[in-house]
C-alpha positions, 0 to 999 in steps of 0.5 A: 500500500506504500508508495514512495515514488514521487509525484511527477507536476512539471518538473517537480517530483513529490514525496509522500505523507500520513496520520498516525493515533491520537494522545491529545485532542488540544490544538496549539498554535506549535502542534495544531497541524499535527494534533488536528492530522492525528485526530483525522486519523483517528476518526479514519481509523475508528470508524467502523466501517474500518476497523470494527469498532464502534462508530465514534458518537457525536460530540458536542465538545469544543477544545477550548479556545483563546480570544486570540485563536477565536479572532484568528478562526474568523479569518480561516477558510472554511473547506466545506464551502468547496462547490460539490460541482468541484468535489464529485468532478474528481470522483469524491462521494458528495454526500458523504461530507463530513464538518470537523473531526469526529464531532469535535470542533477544533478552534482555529481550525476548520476541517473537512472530509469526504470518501472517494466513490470507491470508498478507498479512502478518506480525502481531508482537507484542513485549514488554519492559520498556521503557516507552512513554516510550523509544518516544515519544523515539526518533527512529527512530519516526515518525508518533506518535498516543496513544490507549487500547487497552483500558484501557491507555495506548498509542502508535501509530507507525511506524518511519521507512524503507522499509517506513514505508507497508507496516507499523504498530505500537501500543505498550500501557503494561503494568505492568512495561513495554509491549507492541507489536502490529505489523503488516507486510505482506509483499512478495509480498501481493496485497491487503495490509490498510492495516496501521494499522486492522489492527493497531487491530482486532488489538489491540483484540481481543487486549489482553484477555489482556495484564498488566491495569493 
């Protein structure tokens, strides 16, 4: 299911990117991107459909939030908002749509997620504004490629652990922060896609309908 071969756009060859489990659902502004990646994959791998296990319940907690992550969540762009004319013309189920994470809203984050048609695997796309900057710093991400999306700067990486092979995600520079397309292929998938040149095709598809540079 891994693949480590690139993703060829132009003259640019991509790396590859994932979630691993979630210890902290607390977002802050040093380990916001990677406490809101594990928690989708968490989400992903919980999910029954997956896993067996019971279906996560909706919840009606919020992470709690400071006036200054409040102010700047007014600036993020929502992710949901993507026309569902653009989401089933790359083969992504529209209504399987889903807000947040597992029920649970992130504050200063704003999240998204829907299945393929195929139902192979899980396309997030998460925005904050948190610069790709405090990606690249992370530890926690692993296998960076820089590259361009549109006209947008962007970061190609996984996310160290054991879905490192099973998932990929890009994150796109956008005025008031960054916005990431990932890509996790369920456990149950037959025949998942290598999720690098997957998330590429999707982001490259969809980056049109993001804050322009």
């Amino acid at each position: 299911m891994g693949d480590n071969s690139g993703y060829d756009r132009g003259n640019v060859v991509h790396g590859t990117g994932s979630a691993g489990g979630m210890t902290d659902m607390a977002v802050r502004r040093g380990t916001g991107m990677v406490g809101v990646v594990a928690a989708v994959g968490f989400a992903v791998a919980g999910c029954g459909s997956e896993q067996g296990a019971a279906t996560p319940q909706p919840s009606q907690v919020s992470v709690a939030a400071s006036p200054t992550s409040v102010d700047a969540e007014a600036k993020v762009w929502d992710p949901c908002s993507l026309p569902d004319s653009a989401v089933g013309g790359v083969g992504l189920n529209v209504g399987s749509k889903k807000k947040d994470v597992a029920g649970v809203d992130f504050s200063g984050w704003k999240v998204c997620s829907w299945s393929d048609s195929a139902k192979q695997y899980t396309f997030s796309v998460m925005s904050s504004e948190h610069p790709i900057a405090d990606s690249r710093a992370r530890t926690d991400f692993t296998d960076f490629v820089p590259m361009t999306v549109g006209s947008h700067n962007a970061l190609q990486l996984r996310t160290t652990g054991s879905t490192h092979d099973s998932g990929c995600s890009i994150v796109v520079e956008v005025p008031d922060g960054s916005v990431m397309f990932r890509v996790l292929n369920r456990v149950s998938a037959s025949a998942p896609p290598s999720p690098c040149p997957e998330v590429g095709r999707l982001a490259d598809s969809l980056v049109q309908y993001i804050p322009a540079n």
